[in-house]
N, C-alpha and C positions, 0 to 999 in steps of 0.2 A: 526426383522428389525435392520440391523448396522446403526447405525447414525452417529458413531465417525468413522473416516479412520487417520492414523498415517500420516504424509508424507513419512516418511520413509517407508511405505507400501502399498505408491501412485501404482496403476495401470491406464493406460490411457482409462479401461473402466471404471474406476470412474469418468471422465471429467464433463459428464453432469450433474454428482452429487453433485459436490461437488464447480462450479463455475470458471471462469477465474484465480481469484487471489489462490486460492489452487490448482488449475490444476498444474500453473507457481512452487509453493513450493514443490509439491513433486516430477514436470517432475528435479529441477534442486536438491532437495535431492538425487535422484533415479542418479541421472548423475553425482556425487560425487563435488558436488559444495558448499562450507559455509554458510547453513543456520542454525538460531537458530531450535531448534525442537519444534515440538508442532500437531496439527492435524485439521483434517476438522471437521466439523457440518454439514453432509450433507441436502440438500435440500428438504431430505424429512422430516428431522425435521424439520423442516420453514413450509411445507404442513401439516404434523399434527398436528402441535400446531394452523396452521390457518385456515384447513378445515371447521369449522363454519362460518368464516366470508366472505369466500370468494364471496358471492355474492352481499353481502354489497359492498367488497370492487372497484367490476367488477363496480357497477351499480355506485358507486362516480367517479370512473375512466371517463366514457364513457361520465357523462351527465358533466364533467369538460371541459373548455377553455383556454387551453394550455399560450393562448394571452392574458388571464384578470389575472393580476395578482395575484388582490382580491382574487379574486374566486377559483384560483391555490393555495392558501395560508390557505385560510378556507378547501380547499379539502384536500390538506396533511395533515395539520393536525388534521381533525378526520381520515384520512386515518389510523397515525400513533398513534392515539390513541385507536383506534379499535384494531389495531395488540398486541400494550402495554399491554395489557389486556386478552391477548387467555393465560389461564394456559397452560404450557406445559404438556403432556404427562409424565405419572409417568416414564416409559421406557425410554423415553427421555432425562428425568433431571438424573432417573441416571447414565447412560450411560454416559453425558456430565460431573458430578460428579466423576465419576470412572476413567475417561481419563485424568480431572484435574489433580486427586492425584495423577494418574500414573506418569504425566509431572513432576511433582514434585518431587516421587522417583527417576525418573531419573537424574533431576537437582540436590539433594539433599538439594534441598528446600523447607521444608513448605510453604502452601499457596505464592510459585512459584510465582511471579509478570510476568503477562502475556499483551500481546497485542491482543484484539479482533478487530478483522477485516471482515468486511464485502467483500462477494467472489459472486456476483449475476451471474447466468448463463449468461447474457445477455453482461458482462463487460468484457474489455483488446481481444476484436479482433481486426484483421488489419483492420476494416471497421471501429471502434467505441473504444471510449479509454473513460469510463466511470472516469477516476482517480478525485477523488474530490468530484463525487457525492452521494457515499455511505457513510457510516460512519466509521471510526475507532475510537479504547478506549484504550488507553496508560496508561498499568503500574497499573492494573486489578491485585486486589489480595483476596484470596476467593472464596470457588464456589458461594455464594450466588450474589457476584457482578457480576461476570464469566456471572452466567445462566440471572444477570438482560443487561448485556451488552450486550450479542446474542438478546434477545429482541429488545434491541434498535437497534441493525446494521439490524433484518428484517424492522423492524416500516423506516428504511432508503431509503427501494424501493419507499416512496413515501415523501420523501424531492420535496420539486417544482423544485428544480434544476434535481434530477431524473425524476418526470414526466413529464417535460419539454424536458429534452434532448432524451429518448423512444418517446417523439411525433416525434420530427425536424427527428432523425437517422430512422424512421418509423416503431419503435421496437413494435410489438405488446403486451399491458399486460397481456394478457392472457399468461401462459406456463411461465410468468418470475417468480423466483425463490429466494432465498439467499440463499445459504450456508453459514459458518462462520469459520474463519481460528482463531483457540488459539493455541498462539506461543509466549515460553520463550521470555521475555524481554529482549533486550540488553540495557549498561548503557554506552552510546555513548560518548566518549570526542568530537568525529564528526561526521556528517551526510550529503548524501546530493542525488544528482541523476547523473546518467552518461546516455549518448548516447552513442553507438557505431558507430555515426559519428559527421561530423558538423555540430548543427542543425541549423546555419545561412547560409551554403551554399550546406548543403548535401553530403560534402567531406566525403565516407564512407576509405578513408584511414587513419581516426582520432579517437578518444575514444574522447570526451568533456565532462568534470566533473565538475560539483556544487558543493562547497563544504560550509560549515558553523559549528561552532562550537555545540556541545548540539545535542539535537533530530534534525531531519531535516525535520521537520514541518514549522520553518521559511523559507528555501530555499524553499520547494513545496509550502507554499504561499505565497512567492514573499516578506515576510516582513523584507528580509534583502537582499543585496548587497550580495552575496555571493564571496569565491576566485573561480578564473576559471582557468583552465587546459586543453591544449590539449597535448596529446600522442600519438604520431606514434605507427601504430596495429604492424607494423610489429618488428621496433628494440626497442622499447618502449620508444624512449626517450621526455621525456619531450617538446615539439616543441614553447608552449608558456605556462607562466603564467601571472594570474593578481590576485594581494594579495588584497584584498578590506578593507575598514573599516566597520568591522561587528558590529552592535547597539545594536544587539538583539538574546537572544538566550535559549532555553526552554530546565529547565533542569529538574529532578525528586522533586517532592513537600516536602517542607520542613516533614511536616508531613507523607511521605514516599507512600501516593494515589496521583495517575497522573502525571500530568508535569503542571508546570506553566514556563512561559513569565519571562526573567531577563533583566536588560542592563549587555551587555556585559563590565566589566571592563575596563578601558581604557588604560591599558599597555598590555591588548590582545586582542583589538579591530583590531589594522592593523597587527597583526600577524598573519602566515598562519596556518590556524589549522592542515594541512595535511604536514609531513615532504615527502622526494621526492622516501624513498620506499612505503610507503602507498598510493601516488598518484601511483605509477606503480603497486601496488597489484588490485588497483581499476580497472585500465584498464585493466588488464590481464585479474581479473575476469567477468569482464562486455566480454571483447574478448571472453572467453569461454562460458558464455551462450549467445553468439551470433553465436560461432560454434554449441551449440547445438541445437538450433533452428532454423537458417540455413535463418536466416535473419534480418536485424539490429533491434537492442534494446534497451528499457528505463527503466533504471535499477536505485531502488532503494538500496543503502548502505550504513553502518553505521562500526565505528571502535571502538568497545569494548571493554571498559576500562575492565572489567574484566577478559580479555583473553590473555595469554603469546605474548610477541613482536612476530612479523612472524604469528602469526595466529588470530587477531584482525578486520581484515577486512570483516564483513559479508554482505551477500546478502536477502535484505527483500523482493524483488520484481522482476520479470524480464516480462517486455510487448513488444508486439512490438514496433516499433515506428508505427506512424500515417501519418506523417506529409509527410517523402520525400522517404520511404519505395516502394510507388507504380512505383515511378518515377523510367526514366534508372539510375545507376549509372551510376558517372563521380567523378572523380578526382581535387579537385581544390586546387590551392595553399595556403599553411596557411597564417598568417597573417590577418584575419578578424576579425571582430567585433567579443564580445562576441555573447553567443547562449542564452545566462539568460534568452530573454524575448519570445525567442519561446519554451525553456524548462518550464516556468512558463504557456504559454497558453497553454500547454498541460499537463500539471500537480497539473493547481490551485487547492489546497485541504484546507478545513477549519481544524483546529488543534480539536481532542475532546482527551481530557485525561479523567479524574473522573467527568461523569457529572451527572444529575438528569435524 
C-alpha cells in the first residue's frame, strides 16, 4: 500500500484519497503554479491506524447531540483521544519517515520545518468550505513531531466545531476520512487570503486581497485589521487600497518550534506590508488558479522571505469560493466597502503551531 503521494505526482485519480486540501496542492503543482513542495498522507493511512476503533468511534458519533453543547464537548474529546492513541502501522510510519527525509533532501535541510495540515475528504467543495474546522501545525520539525502531528490533524475530524458542522451541511460520518498534507514551510514577511472577486458585492471583475504582516493566521482569524486591495483581472491595476494599523502578528518561535503571537512594532504597524509588485503577483497568481479551475477562488498566500525578489509569492491553498460562486455573475462598480468580514466568515481558523 502507497500512503505518501508527492504533489508533484498528484494524479486526479488520487482525489478520494488523499482529501480536498491535497487534491487543491497537487491539481495547482501539476498546473505549474508556486507552491512549496511537500506530499499527501493518504486516507488510507487515517483507516489503518484507526481500523480498531472505528465502531467506538460510529457508536459516540450517533448517540451524540449536535445542539447540547456539553455533550458535543465530552463526545470530541474521547472521540479524539481514542484516535490519539491508534499506534500506527509499522508500513505506515515508515513510509511517512522516508517521504520526510526525502523533503528534506530536496530542500537541503535537515529535519526540514514542515506545515501539517489536515486534507478531510469531506472538506473545500462548492457545497461546504470546512476552512477552520480541521486542524493545522506550523513549523513541524522531526519525524517524530511530523508522525505525532498527523495524529492530531486525524483526532481533528472530531473537534465539535467539525461534528457540528457534518451534522448542519448533512455530511454523513460514516466514509469521512483525513488525509494529511506535509509541506516545506515558508518564512512569511507576509500573509494573507485573496478572492478572485468582490466578496462584498460579488464583482467577479476584481482580485480582493487580505493582507498582514508574519503568518497569515492573524488575517484568517480575524485578529487583526488587515491591508485591503482590490485589482482589476483584466489590466491589473491596483483600483483601491486601504493600508490598516496592524497590532498583531505571528512570527516563527523564539526557540525555532511553531509560531507564536507578537505586537506588531509601532513604526510598522500602519505600514503596508505588500509593496505594489507583490499585490499584482498576488492577483495574477490567484487569476491563474482561477483559470485553472474555471470558477472563482479563495486562495490562500504568503511571500517568502527566503526566496529571490520576483519569485517570493507562494500559493498554500486554492478553494472555491462559497458564498457568491452559485449566484449569476454581474459586474459592479468598485468603490465599496472592504470584503474583511465576509472573507473572515468564511475563513475563521484557529492558529495551531507546536502544540501538545
Amino acid at each position: 500500500m502507497t500512503y505518501a503521494v508527492w504533489f508533484s505526482a498528484y494524479e486526479r485519480e488520487y482525489a478520494s484519497r488523499v482529501g480536498g486540501k491535497c487534491a487543491s496542492l497537487g491539481e495547482m503543482t501539476g498546473a505549474g503554479l508556486p507552491v512549496p513542495p511537500g506530499f499527501a498522507i493518504t486516507t488510507d493511512g487515517h483507516r489503518a491506524a484507526c481500523a480498531g476503533i472505528e465502531p467506538r468511534l460510529r457508536a459516540l458519533i450517533a448517540g451524540c447531540d449536535p445542539g447540547d453543547a456539553t455533550g458535543l464537548a465530552a463526545v470530541g474529546a474521547e472521540a479524539r483521544a481514542l484516535v490519539q492513541r491508534c499506534e500506527m502501522p509499522d508500513e505506515l510510519r515508515t513510509q511517512i519517515a522516508a517521504a520526510y527525509t526525502e523533503l528534506g533532501r530536496r530542500c537541503g535541510v535537515a529535519d526540514v520545518p514542515v506545515a501539517v495540515r489536515s486534507s478531510a475528504t469531506c472538506e473545500d467543495s462548492p457545497d461546504a468550505s470546512f476552512a477552520g474546522e480541521h486542524d493545522t501545525y506550523l513549523w513541524v520539525c522531526g519525524v517524530d513531531d511530523v508522525l505525532a502531528a498527523v495524529s492530531r490533524c486525524w483526532a481533528s475530524l472530531f473537534t465539535e466545531r467539525a461534528i457540528a458542522y457534518r451534522y448542519k451541511m448533512g455530511l454523513p460520518d460514516d466514509g469521512v476520512a483525513m488525509a494529511v498534507a506535509v509541506q516545506k514551510m515558508v518564512r512569511p514577511t507576509a500573509a494573507g487570503v485573496a478572492f478572485t472577486l468582490n466578496p462584498h458585492d460579488g464583482d467577479r471583475s476584481q482580485v480582493a486581497i487580505d493582507a498582514s504582516w508574519g503568518f497569515g493566521e492573524a488575517v484568517v482569524a480575524g485578529e487583526v485589521t488587515p491591508d485591503n486591495y482590490l485589482v482589476d483581472k483584466v489590466l491589473f491595476e491596483i483600483t483601491r487600497r486601504t493600508v490598516s494599523d496592524k497590532a498583531i502578528e505571528y512570527r516563527l518561535a523564539a526557540h525555532g518550534r511553531g509560531v507564536e503571537r507578537h505586537p506588531v512594532p509601532e513604526d510598522r504597524r500602519a505600514v503596508p506590508c505588500l509593496d505594489d509588485d507583490e499585490i499584482t503577483s498576488v492577483a495574477r497568481l490567484a487569476r491563474q488558479a482561477e483559470k485553472h479551475y474555471g470558477h472563482p477562488q479563495d486562495v490562500e498566500w504568503a511571500v517568502d522571505s527566503d526566496l529571490p525578489d520576483g519569485e517570493r509569492v507562494l500559493l498554500l491553498q486554492s478553494r472555491p469560493e462559497t458564498v457568491w460562486s452559485r449566484r449569476p455573475p454581474s459586474s459592479v462598480s468598485a468603490g465599496t466597502a472592504s470584503g474583511y468580514a465576509s472573507i473572515v466568515s468564511t475563513l475563521v481558523s484557529p492558529l495551531h503551531g507546536k502544540r501538545p
